[in-house]
Backbone as a printed PyTorch tensor [residue, N CA C, xyz], in Angstrom:
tensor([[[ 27.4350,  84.7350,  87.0150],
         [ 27.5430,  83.2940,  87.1270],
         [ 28.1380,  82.7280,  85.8360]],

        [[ 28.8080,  81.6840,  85.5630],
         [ 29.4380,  81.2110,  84.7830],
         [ 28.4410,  80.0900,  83.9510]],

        [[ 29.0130,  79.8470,  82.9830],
         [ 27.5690,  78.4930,  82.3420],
         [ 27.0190,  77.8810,  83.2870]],

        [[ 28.1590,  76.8940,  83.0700],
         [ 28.3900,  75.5650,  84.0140],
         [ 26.9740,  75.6490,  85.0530]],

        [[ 27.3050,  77.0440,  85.9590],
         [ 26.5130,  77.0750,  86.9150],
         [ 25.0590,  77.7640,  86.4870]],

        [[ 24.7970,  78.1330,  85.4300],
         [ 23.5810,  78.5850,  85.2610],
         [ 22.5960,  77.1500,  84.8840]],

        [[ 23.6910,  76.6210,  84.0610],
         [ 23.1990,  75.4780,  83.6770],
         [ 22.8160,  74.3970,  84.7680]],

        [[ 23.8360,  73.9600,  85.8700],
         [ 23.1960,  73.1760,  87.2050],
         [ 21.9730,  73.8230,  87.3010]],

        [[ 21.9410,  74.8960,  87.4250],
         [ 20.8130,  75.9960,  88.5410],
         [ 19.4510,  75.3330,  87.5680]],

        [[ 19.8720,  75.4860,  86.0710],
         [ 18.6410,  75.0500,  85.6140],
         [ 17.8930,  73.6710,  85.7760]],

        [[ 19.3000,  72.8320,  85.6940],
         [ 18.7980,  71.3270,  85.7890],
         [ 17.9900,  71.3760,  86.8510]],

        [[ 18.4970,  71.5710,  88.2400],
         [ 17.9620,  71.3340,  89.6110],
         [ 16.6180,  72.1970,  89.2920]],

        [[ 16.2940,  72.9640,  88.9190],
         [ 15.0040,  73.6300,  89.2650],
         [ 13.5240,  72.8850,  88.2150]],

        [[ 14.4630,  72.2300,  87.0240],
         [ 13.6970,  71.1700,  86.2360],
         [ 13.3730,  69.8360,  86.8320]],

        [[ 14.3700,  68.9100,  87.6830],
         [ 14.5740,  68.4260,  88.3970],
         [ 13.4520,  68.6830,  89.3270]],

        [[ 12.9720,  70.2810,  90.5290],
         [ 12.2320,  70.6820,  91.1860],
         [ 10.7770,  70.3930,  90.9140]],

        [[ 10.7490,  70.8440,  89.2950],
         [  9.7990,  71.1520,  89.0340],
         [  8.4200,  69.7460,  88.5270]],

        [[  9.6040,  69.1040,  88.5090],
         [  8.9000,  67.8070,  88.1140],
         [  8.4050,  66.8070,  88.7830]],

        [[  9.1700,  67.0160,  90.1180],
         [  8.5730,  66.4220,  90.8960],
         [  7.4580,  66.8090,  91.9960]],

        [[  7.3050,  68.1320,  91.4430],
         [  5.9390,  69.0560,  91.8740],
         [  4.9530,  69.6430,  91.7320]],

        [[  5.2980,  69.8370,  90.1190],
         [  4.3880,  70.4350,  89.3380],
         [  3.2640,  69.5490,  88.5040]],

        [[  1.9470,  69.6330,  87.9410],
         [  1.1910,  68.5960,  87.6040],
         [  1.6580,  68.4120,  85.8730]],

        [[  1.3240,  67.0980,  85.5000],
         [  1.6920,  67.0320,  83.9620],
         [  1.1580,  68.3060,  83.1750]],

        [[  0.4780,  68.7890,  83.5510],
         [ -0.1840,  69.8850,  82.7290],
         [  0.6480,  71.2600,  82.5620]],

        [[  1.1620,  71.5800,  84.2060],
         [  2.6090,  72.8480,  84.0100],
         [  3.6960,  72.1620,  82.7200]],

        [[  4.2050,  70.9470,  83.3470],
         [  5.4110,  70.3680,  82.7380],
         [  4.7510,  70.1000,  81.2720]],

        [[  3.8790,  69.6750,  80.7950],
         [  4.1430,  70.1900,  79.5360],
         [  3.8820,  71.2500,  78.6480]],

        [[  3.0520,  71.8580,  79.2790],
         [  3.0520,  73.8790,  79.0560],
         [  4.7660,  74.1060,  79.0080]],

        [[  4.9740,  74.1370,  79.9220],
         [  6.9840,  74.5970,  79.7980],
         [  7.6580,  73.8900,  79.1150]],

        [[  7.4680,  72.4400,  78.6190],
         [  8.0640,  71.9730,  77.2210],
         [  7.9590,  72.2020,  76.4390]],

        [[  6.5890,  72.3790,  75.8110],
         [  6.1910,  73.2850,  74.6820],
         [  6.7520,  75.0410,  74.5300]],

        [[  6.6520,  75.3720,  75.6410],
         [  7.1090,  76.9700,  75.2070],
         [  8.6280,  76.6410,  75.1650]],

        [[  9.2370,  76.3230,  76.0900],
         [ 11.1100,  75.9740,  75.9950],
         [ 11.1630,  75.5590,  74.2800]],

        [[ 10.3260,  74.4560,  74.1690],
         [ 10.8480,  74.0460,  72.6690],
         [ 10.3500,  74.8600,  71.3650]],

        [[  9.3360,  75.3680,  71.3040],
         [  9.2310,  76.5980,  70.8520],
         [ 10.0980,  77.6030,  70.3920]],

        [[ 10.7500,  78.1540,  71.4820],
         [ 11.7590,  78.9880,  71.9820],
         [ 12.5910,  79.0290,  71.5100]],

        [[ 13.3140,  77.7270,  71.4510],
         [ 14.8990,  77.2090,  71.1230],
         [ 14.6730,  76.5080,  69.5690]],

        [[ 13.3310,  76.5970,  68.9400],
         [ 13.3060,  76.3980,  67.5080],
         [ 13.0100,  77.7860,  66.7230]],

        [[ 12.5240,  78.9130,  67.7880],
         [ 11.8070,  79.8920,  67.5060],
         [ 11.1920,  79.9240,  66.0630]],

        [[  9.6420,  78.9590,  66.7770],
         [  8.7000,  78.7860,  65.8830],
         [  7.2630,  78.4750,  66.9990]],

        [[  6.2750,  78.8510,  66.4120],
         [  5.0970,  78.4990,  67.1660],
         [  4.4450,  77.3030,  66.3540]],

        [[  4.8640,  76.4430,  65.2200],
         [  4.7460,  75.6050,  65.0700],
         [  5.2980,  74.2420,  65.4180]],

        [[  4.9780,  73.4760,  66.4000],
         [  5.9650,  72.0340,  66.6860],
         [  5.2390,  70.8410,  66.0730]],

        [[  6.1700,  70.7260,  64.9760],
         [  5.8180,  69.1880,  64.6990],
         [  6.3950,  68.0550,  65.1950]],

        [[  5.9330,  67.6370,  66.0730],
         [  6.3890,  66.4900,  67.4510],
         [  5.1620,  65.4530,  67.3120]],

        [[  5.5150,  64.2670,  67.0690],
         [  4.7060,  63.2270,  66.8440],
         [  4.4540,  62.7670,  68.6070]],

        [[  3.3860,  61.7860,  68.6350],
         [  3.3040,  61.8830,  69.8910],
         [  4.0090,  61.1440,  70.8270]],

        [[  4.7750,  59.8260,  70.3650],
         [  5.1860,  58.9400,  70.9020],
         [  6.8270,  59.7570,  71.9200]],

        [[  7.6390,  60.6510,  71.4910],
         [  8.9670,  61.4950,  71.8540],
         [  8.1410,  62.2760,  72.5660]],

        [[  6.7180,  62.9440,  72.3130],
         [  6.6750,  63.8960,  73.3600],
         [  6.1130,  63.2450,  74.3410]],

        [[  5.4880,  62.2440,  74.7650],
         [  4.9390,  61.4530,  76.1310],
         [  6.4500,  61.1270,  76.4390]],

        [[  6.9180,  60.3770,  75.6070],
         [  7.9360,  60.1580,  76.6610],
         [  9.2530,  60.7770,  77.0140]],

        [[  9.1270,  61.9470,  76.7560],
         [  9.6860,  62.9500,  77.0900],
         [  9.0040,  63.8740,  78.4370]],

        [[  7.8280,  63.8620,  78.3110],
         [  7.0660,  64.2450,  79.6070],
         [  5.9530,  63.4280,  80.1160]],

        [[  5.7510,  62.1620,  80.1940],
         [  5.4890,  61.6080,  81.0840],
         [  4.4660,  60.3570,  80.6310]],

        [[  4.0460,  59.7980,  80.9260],
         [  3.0510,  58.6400,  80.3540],
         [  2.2020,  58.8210,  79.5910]],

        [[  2.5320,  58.2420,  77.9580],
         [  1.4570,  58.6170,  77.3720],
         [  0.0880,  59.0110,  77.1820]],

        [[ -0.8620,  57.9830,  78.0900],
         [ -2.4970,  58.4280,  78.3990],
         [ -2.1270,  59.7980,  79.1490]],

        [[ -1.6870,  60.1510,  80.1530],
         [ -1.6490,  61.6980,  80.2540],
         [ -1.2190,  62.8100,  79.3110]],

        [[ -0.2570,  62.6430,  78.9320],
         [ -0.0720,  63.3370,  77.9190],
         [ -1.2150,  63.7530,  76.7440]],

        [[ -1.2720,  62.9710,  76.4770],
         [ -2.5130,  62.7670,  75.1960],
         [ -3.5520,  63.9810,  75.8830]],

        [[ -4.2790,  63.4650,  77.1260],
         [ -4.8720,  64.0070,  77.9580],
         [ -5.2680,  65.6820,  77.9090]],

        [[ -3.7290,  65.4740,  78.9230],
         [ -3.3590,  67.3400,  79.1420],
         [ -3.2850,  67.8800,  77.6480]],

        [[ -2.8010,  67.4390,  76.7130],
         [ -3.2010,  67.8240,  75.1220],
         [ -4.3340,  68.1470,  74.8980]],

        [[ -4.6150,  67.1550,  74.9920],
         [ -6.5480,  67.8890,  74.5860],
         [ -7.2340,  68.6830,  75.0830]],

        [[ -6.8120,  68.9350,  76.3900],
         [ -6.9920,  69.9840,  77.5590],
         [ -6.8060,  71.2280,  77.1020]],

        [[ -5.5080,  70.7240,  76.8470],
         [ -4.8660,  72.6250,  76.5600],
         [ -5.4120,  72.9800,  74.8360]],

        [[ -5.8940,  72.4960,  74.0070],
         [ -6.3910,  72.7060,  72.9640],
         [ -8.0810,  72.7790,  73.4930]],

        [[ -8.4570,  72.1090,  74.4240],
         [ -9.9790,  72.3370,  74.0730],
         [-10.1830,  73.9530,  75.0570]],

        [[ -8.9780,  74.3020,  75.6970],
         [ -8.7480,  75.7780,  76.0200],
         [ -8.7510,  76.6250,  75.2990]],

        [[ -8.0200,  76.2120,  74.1010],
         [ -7.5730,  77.3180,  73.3880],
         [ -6.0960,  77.7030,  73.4490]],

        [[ -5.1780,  76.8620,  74.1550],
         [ -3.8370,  77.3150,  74.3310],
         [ -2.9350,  76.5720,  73.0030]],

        [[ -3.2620,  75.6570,  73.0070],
         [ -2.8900,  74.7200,  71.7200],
         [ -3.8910,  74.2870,  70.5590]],

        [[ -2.8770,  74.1000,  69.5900],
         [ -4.2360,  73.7060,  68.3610],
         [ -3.2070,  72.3140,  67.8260]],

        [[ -4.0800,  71.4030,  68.0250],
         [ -3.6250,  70.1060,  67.2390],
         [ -3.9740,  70.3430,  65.9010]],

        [[ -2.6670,  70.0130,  65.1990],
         [ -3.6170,  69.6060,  63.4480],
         [ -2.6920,  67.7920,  63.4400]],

        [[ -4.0820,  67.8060,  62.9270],
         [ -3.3850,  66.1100,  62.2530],
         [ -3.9760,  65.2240,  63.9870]],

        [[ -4.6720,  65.2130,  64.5540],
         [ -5.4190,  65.3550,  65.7350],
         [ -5.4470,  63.5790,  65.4960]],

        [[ -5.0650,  62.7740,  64.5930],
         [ -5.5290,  61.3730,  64.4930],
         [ -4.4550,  60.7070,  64.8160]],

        [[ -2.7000,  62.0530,  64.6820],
         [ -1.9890,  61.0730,  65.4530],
         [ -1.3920,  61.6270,  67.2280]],

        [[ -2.3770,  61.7890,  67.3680],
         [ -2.5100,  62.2870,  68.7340],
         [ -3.4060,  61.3710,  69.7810]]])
C-alpha cells in the first residue's frame, strides 16, 4: 500500500474508533500513540490540550484518575490535573 493510503486507512479507523470506543480506550491509545512518536514514557501534557484533544474535560480528568488509581498511569504534579 502506498502512504497516502495507509494513512486514509488510519484516519477512518480513528474516525471508527471514536465513535465507538469509551473515553477510556481513546485515551489509553493517545497516550501510547504519543508516547510512541516521542519515544518516551514520560508525557508532559498539561491538561487543558489533552481533554481537548480527547474529549470533555470532566471525563478526561476522570478516566485519568482511573487509569492511575489502576496502576496504568502515574500523575506527578496531580494539582494540575
Amino acid at each position: 500500500m502506498s502512504y497516502n493510503e495507509l494513512l486514509v486507512a488510519q484516519i477512518q479507523q480513528t474516525a471508527a474508533c471514536n465513535a465507538l470506543h469509551p473515553t477510556e480506550s481513546r485515551l489509553a491509545r493517545w497516550l501510547l500513540q504519543t508516547g510512541n512518536r516521542i519515544d518516551s514514557d514520560v508525557l508532559p501534557l498539561p491538561r487543558i490540550p489533552v481533554a481537548n484533544a480527547r474529549g470533555p474535560t470532566d471525563d478526561v480528568t476522570l478516566v485519568a484518575r482511573q487509569l492511575e488509581q489502576a496502576g496504568v498511569i502515574q500523575i506527578v504534579g496531580a494539582g494540575s490535573l
